[in-house]
C-alpha positions in Angstrom: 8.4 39.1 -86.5 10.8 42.0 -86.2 11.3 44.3 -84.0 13.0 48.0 -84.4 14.6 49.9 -81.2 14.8 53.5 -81.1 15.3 55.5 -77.8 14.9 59.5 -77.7 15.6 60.4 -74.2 13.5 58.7 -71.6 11.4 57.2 -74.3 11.8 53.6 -76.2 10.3 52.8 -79.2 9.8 49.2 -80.0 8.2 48.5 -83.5 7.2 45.9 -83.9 6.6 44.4 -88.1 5.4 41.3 -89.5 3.1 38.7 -87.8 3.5 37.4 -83.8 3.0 33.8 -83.8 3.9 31.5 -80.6 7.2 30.8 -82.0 8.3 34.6 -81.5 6.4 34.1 -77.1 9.8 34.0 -75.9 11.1 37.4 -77.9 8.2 39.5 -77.1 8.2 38.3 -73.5 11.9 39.5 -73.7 10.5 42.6 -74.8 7.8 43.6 -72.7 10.1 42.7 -69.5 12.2 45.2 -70.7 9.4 48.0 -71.4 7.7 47.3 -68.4 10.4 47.1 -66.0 13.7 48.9 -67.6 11.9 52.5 -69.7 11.0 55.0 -68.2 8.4 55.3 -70.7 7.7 52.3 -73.3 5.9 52.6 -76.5 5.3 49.5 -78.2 4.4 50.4 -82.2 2.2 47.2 -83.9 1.8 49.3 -87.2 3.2 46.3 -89.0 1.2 43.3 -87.4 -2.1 41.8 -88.8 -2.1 38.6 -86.6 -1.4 37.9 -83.3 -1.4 34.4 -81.7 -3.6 33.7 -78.5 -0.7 33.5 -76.1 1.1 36.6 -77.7 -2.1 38.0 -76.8 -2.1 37.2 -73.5 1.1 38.5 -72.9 0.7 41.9 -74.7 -2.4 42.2 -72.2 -1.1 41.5 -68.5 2.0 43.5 -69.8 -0.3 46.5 -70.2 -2.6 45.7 -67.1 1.2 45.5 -65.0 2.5 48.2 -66.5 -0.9 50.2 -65.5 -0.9 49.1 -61.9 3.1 50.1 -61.9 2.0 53.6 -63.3 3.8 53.8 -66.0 1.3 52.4 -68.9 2.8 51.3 -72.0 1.5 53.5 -74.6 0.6 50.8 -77.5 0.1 52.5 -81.2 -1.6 51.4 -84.0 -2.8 48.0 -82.7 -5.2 46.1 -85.3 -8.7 46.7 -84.6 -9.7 43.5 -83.8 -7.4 43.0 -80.6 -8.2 46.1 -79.1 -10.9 44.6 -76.5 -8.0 41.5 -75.6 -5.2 43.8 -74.6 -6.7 46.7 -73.2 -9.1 44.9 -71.1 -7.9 44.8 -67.6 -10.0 42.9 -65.1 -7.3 42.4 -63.1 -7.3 46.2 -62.1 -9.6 45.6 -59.5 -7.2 42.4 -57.6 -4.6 43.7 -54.8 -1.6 41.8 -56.6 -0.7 41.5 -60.5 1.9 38.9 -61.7 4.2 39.3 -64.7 7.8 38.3 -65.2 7.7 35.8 -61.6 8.1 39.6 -59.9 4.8 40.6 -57.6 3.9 44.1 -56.8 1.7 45.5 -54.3 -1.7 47.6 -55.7 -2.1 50.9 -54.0 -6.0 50.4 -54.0 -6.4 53.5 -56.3 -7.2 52.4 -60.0 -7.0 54.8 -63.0 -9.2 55.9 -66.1 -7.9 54.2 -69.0 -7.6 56.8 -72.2 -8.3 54.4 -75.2 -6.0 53.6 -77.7 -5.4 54.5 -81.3 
């Protein structure tokens, strides 16, 4: 896995190329820390990424359901077809607290349409 940092402004571009096995958990925890909690707003490009191990997965999808709640989504683009349902899917939208990075914030109780992704 590797990953390619552009900013423009307000925006950061993380691209990400090559697979994302559990030996790379660590980096793209790294990563979505930063994009969740240090850009104003985060894109997060998988153009170059045909597999993705389960607890990558995992962490790609409460870092999108956190970065929801914290209104400011990450905007995820061209993410392979078949982990589309696994990221986006959000159950915990509906709970009063999500967890990510050992940091808790509080849900206003209003919950958001989600706009599907390419």
């Amino acid at each position: 896995m590797k990953i390619k940092h552009e900013s423009f402004e307000n925006v950061g571009i993380f691209t990400i190329i090559g697979d994302i096995s559990s030996e790379h958990e660590d980096n793209l925890k790294m990563l979505l820390m930063k994009a969740v909690n240090g850009i104003s707003r985060p894109v997060l490009n998988l153009r170059g990424v045909n597999k993705i191990s389960s607890n990558c997965l995992k962490l790609l999808n409460k870092a999108y359901c956190t970065s929801l709640r914290l209104k400011n989504p990450i905007i995820m683009t061209e993410v392979p077809e078949m982990y589309l349902p696994e990221i986006f899917s959000c159950k915990s939208l509906h709970s009063d607290v999500v967890r990510f990075n050992n940091k808790t914030k509080r849900d206003s109780g209003k919950s958001g349409v989600l706009n599907g992704a390419n």
